[in-house]
TIMARKE-594561 format. One record per residue (C-alpha): y, z, x. Coordinates in steps of 0.1 Angstrom, whole numbers, plus 5000, padded with zeros to 4 digits. Example, Ala and Ser with C-alpha at 12.3 -4.5 7.8 and 13.67 -1.06 7.14 Angstrom:
! residues 2
4955 | 5078 | 5123
4989 | 5071 | 5137
***
This chain:
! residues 527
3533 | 5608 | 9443
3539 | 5574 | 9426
3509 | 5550 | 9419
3498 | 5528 | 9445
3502 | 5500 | 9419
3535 | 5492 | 9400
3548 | 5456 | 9389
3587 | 5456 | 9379
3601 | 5424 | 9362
3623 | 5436 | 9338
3598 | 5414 | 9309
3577 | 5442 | 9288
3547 | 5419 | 9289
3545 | 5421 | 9328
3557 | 5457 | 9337
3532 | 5472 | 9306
3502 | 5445 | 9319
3486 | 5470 | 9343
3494 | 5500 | 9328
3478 | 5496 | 9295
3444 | 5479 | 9307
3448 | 5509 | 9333
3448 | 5534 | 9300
3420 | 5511 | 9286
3399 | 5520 | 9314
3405 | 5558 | 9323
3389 | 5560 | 9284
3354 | 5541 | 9299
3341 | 5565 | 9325
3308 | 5582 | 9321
3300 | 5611 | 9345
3263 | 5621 | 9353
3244 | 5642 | 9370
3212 | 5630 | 9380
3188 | 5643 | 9407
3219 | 5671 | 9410
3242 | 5640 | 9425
3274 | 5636 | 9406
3275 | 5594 | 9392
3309 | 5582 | 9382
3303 | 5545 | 9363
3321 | 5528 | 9337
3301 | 5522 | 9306
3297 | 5489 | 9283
3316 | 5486 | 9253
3284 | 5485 | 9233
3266 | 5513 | 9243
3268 | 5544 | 9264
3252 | 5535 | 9297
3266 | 5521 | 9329
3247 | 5488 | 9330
3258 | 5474 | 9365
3270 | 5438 | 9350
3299 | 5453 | 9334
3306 | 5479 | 9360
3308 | 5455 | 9387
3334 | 5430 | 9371
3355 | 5461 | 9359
3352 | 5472 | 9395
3379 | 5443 | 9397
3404 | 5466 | 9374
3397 | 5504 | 9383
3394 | 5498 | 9420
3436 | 5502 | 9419
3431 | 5535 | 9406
3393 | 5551 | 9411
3385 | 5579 | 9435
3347 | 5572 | 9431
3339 | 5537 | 9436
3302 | 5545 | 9455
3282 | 5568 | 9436
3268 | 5547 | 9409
3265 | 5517 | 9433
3243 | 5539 | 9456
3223 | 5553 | 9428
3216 | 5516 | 9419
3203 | 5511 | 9457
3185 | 5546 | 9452
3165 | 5534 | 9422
3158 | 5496 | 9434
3119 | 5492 | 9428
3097 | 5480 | 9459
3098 | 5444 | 9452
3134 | 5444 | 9453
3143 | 5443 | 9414
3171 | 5465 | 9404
3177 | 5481 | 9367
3204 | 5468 | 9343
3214 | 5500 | 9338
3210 | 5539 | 9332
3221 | 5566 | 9312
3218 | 5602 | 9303
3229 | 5596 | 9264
3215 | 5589 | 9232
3219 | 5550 | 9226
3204 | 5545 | 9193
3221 | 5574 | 9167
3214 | 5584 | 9151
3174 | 5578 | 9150
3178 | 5583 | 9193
3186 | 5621 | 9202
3173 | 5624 | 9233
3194 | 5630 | 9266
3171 | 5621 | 9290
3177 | 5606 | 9319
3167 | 5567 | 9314
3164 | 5537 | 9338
3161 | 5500 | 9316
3156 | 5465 | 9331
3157 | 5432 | 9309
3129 | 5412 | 9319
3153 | 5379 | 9311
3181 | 5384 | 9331
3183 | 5366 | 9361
3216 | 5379 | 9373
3215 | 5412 | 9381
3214 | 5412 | 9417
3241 | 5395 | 9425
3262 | 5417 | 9407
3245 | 5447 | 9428
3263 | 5421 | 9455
3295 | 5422 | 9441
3295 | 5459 | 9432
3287 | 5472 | 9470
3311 | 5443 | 9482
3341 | 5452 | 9458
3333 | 5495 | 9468
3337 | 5484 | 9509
3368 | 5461 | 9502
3387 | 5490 | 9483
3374 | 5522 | 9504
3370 | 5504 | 9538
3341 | 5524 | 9541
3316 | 5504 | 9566
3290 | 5534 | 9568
3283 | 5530 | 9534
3279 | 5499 | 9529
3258 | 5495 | 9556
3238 | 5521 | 9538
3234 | 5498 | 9511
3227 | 5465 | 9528
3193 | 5470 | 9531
3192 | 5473 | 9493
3215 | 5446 | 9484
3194 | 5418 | 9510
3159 | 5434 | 9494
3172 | 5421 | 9459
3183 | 5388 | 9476
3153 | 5381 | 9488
3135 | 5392 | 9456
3155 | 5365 | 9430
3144 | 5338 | 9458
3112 | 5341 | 9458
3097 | 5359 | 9427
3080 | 5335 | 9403
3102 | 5345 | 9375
3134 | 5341 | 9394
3130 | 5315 | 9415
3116 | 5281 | 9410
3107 | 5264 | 9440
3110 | 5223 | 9429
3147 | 5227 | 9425
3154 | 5258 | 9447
3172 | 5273 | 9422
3176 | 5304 | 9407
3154 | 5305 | 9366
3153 | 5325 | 9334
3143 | 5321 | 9296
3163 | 5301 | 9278
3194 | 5325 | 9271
3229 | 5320 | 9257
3240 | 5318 | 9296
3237 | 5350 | 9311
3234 | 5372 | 9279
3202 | 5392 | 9275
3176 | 5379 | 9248
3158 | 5346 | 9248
3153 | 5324 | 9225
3117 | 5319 | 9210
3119 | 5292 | 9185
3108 | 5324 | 9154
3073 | 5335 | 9180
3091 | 5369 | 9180
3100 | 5388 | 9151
3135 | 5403 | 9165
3156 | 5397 | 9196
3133 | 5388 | 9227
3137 | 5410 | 9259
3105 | 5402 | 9272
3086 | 5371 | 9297
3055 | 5358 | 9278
3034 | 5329 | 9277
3057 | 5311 | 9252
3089 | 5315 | 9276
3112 | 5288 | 9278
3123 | 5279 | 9311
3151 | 5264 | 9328
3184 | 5268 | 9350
3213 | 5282 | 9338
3247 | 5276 | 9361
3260 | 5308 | 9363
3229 | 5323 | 9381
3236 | 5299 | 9408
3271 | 5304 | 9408
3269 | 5341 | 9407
3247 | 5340 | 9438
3263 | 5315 | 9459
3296 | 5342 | 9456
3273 | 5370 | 9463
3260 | 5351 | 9497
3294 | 5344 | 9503
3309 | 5382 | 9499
3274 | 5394 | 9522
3286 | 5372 | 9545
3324 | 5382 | 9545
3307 | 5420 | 9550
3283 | 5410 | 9579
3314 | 5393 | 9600
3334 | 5419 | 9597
3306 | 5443 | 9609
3303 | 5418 | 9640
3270 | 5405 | 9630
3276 | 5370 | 9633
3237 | 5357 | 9630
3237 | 5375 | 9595
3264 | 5359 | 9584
3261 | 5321 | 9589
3226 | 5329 | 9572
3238 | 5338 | 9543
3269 | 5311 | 9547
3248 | 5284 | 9550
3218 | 5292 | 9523
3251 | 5298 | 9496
3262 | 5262 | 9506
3224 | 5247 | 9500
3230 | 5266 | 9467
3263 | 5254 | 9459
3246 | 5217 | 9467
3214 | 5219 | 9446
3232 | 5235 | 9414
3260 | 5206 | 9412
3232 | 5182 | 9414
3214 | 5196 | 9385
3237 | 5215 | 9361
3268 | 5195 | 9366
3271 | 5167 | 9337
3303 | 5150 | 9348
3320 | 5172 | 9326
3312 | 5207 | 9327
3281 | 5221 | 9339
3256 | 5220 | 9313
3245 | 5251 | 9293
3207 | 5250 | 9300
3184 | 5230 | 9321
3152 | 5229 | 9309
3122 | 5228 | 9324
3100 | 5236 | 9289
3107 | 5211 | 9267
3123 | 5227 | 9231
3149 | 5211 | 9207
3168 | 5232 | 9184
3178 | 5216 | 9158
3213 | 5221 | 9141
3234 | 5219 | 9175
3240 | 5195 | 9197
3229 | 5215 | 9231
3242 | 5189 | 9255
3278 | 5196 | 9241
3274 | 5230 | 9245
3302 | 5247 | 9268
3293 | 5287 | 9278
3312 | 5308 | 9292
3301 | 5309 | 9331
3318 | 5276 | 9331
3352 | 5296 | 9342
3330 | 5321 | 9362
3320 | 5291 | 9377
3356 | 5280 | 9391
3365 | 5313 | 9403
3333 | 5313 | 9421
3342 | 5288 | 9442
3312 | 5264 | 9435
3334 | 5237 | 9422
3356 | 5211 | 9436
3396 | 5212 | 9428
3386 | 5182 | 9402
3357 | 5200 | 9389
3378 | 5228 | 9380
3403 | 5209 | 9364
3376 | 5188 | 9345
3362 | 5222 | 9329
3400 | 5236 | 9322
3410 | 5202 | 9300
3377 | 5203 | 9283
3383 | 5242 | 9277
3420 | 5230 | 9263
3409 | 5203 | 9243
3388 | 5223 | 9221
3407 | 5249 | 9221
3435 | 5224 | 9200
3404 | 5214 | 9181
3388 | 5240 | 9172
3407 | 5265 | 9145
3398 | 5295 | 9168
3428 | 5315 | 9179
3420 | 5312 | 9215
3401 | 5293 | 9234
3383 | 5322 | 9253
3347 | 5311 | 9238
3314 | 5324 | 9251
3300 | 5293 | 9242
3311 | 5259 | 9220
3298 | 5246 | 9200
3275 | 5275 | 9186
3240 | 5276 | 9178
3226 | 5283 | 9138
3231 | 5315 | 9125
3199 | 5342 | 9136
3182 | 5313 | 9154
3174 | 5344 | 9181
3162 | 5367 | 9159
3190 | 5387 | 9148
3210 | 5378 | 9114
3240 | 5395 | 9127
3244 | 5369 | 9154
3262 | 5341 | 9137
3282 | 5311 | 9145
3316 | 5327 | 9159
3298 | 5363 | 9164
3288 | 5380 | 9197
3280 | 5358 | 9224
3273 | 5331 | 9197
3307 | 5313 | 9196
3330 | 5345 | 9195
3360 | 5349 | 9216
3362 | 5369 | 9248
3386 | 5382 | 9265
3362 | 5382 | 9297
3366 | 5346 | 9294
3400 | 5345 | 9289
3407 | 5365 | 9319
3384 | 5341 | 9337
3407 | 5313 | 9327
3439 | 5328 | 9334
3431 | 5324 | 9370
3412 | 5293 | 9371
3444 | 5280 | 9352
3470 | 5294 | 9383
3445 | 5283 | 9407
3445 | 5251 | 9399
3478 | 5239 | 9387
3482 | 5251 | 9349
3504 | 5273 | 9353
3517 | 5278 | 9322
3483 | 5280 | 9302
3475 | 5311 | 9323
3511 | 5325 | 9314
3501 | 5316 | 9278
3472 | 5334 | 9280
3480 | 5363 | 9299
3509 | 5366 | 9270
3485 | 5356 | 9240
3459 | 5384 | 9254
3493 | 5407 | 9258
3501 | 5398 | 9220
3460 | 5410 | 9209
3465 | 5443 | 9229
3500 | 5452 | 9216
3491 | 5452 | 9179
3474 | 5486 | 9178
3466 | 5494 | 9212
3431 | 5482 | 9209
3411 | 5458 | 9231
3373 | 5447 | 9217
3345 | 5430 | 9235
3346 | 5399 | 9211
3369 | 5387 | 9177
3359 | 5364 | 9156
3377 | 5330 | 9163
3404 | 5339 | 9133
3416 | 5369 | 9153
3394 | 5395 | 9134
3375 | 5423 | 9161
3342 | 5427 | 9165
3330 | 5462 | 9145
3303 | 5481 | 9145
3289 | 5467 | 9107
3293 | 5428 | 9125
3277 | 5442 | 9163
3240 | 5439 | 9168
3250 | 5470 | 9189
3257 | 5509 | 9176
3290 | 5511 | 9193
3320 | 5489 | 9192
3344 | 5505 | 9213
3385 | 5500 | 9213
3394 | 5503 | 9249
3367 | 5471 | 9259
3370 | 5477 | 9299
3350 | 5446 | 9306
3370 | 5418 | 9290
3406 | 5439 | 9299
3398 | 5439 | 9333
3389 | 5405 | 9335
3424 | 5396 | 9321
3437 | 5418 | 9346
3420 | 5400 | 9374
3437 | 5372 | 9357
3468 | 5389 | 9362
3471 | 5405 | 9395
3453 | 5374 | 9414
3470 | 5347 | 9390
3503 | 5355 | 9386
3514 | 5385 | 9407
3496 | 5369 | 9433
3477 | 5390 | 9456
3443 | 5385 | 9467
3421 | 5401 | 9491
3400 | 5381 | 9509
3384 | 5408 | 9533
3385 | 5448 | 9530
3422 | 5470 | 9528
3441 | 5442 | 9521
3438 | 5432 | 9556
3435 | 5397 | 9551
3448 | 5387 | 9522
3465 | 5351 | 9497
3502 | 5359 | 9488
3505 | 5332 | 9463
3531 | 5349 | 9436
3539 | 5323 | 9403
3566 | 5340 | 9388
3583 | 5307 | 9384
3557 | 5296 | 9357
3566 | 5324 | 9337
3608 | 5327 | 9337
3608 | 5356 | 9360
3632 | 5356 | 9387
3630 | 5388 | 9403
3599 | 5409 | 9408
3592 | 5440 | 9425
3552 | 5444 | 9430
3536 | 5471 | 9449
3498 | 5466 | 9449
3471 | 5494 | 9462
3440 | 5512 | 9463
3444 | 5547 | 9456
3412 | 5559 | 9473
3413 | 5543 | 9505
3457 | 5542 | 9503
3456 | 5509 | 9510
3490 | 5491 | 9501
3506 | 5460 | 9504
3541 | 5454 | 9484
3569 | 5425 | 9481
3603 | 5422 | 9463
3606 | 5383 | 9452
3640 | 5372 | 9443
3648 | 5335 | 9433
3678 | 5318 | 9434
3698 | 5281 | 9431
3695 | 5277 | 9468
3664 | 5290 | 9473
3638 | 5322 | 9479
3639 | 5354 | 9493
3605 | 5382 | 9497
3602 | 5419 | 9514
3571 | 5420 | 9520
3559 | 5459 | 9524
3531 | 5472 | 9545
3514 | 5469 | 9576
3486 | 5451 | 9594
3483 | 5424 | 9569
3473 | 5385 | 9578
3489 | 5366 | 9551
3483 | 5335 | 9543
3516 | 5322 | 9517
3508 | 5299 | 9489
3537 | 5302 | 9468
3548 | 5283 | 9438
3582 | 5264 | 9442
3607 | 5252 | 9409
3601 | 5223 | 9392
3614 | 5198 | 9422
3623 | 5220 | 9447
3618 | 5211 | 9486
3620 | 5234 | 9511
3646 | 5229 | 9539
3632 | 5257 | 9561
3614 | 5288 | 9564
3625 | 5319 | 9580
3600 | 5348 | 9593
3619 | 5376 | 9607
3650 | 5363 | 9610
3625 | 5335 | 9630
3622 | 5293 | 9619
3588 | 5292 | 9605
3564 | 5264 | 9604
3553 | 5255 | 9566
3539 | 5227 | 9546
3543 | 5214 | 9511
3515 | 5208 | 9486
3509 | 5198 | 9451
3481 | 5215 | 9429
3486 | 5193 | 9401
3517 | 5186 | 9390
3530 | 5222 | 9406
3545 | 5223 | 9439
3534 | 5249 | 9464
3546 | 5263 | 9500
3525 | 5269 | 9525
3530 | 5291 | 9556
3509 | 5319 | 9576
3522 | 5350 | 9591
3514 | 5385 | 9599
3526 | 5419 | 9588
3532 | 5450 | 9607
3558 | 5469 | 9591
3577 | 5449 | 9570
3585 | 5413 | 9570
3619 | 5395 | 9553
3609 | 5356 | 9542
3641 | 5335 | 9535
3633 | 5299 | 9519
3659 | 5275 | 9516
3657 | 5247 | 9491
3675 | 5211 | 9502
***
């Protein structure tokens, strides 16, 4: 049986893209059995747990290919507390060798992280949209609302004079605090000398889990639950440009306890949840672009080999407690590749076309040279290692930032995006043009569910031609012309189609609906 998901271009970069993060991530899986219930996750490149931040966003890469994509997201609704707080993660390993031994079974929250229930959100909506499985997730609503309503209202979530979602004063959404040296190592915990404020990607992550609740509530035909959620995720959207955004980028940290650290200048500091942000969908089309050219511009001044950092400038060296965390370390200024995934698609989404085909070939170029893939490398190109990690392990096959550059990949370039469950309802916006390719054959899929949706592209002098493969598909065709082109007509079916041309940018775009049942031929001619 062939896999559901295959890209053909005849380019090596393309055709291995998805195969090699796909080998990344079979090596990332950690099976337990806990309460006798078999747990498939897919653990952190730093440690051996299945903390629910990286599982969800890798959700976006091993979806194509997982058999199990609801046990650990269940077991993280099985666990939730009674106020509505969920755990980071859990394990049945040693995480501290070799002074840790024991196997048992353990459950950890980090008192400063604001974000983890939206990414319980995203989990249980990513596990219905590949499975199609509206049982389950109905099983899990209750749990995924309970943690909701927990961030907006708990007093350490939630402050109620800007109706925004707090937290200690973190490098964005990363898990220790700083303490300006009240705490002798890195600082987990909420005490009387916290440091308050509002960081972006909070907001941004829950106005996108709001959103996705929504998507699942209409689709389940409850209407009323829906346009809640719709409507509080716009208030959200509203209230967080009004605070964090600075005219340029949104601003790292808004404080609400009054600290300066001194040896950085914190106003110009650019994290990472900046391209989070524009994926999210909390940002206008010139917002977007704003944070993209400021992202380019240092990227050509800095001497960093990509411009993938998790935040810019960086603070001073152990400021937080740990003497391993340096200037171009970690989250302190090194590069990710789960940013530059996050960039790749801003990039084709909003008319830079070829920086995401430079940096889906740059992050192709990284991977190549021995296989490997890391969490973080310092901005010359070195990885991140075990003796330079704050963190026991430093694993090759880094699922997290791969299959954020493969989220880059299939939604940026290839071109398909889901906007509902099974590919039912989906954005066919293929780019091939940006990067040389002429003729692509794409067959995209979710093995557990066999969902599948496929299209040969072939471009020409004179104009376009797709096969699109599958059935009971709503498409709605964005699709990047040639430098120049316009479109003389559309053909659906051997049918004149009505279409529309757009710019995004500089790039030109077509723009046409139609439905699938069992295979559909597009013809575009050019003028």
């Amino acid at each position: 049986m062939p896999k559901a998901t295959q890209i053909h271009t005849g380019n090596s970069v393309y055709d291995s893209f998805y195969p090699r993060i796909r080998a990344f991530l079979e090596k990332d899986t950690m099976d337990m059995n806990i309460d006798g219930q078999q747990i498939r996750g897919y653990r952190s490149p730093d440690t051996p747990a299945v903390w629910l931040r990286d599982h969800s966003d890798m959700m976006r890469g091993f979806r194509f290919f997982e058999q199990d994509l609801t046990s650990a997201v269940t077991h993280f609704a099985d666990t939730q507390a009674r106020n509505g707080r969920i755990f980071d993660y859990f394990t049945v390993q040693p995480e501290k060798v070799p002074c840790e031994r024991e196997n048992w079974c353990k459950y950890v929250r980090v008192p400063v992280e604001a974000d983890v229930e939206y990414r319980m959100v995203q989990a249980a909506y990513l596990a219905w949209q590949t499975t199609g499985d509206d049982n389950w997730v109905r099983s899990v609503l209750p749990a995924v609302e309970a943690g909701l309503e927990y961030i907006f209202s708990h007093p350490w979530r939630w402050d109620p004079e800007s109706r925004l979602v707090k937290r200690p004063y973190t490098i964005d959404s990363w898990d220790f605090a700083y303490t300006a040296g009240m705490h002798d190592w890195l600082q987990f915990q909420i005490d009387e000398n916290t440091f308050w404020g509002i960081m972006h990607g909070d907001n941004s992550g829950y106005y996108k889990a709001c959103r996705d609740l929504a998507t699942i509530y209409r689709a389940l035909g409850e209407g009323g639950r829906a346009q809640h959620w719709e409507l509080f995720a716009e208030g959200l959207k509203e209230r967080m440009n009004n605070v964090c955004w600075n005219g340029q980028f949104y601003t790292h940290f808004v404080k609400h306890t009054p600290v300066t650290i001194e040896g950085v200048d914190e106003d110009s500091q650019l994290s990472f949840s900046n391209a989070m942000n524009i994926n999210r969908g909390v940002t206008s089309h010139s917002q977007a672009v704003s944070i993209l050219r400021e992202y380019l511009k240092r990227g050509k001044q800095n001497k960093a080999f990509a411009e993938w950092f998790s935040i810019d400038p960086a603070f001073p060296d152990g400021i937080f407690g740990e003497e391993k965390i340096v200037a171009g370390a970690y989250c302190n200024g090194g590069i990710m590749p789960l940013v530059g995934g996050e960039l790749a698609r801003a990039y084709f989404e909003h008319g830079f076309e070829a920086e995401g085909v430079r940096t889906l070939q740059k992050y192709h170029e990284l991977i190549a040279r021995n296989n490997e893939t890391y969490l973080w490398y310092f901005p010359d190109g070195k990885e991140s290692s075990i003796d330079t990690s704050s963190s026991p392990d430093a694993m090759p096959t880094d699922g997290w930032g791969s299959s954020a550059m493969l989220y880059g990949f299939m939604e940026g370039l290839v071109g398909v995006q889901d906007r509902s469950k099974l590919m039912q309802d989906l954005t066919l916006c293929p780019r091939w043009h940006a990067a040389d390719v002429t003729e692509a054959e794409v067959q995209v899929g979710y093995e557990v569910s066999g969902t599948q949706f496929g299209y040969q592209y072939r471009e020409q002098a004179e104009g376009l031609k797709l096969t699109i493969e599958g059935a009971r598909h709503n498409v709605n065709a964005h699709i990047l012309l040639p430098n120049g082109a316009r479109v003389a007509n559309v053909q659906v079916g051997g049918k004149d189609w009505t279409f529309q041309q757009s710019k995004v940018e500089e790039s030109a775009y077509l723009d046409f609906e139609f439905s699938v049942d069992t295979g559909t031929a597009i013809e575009v001619r050019f003028k």
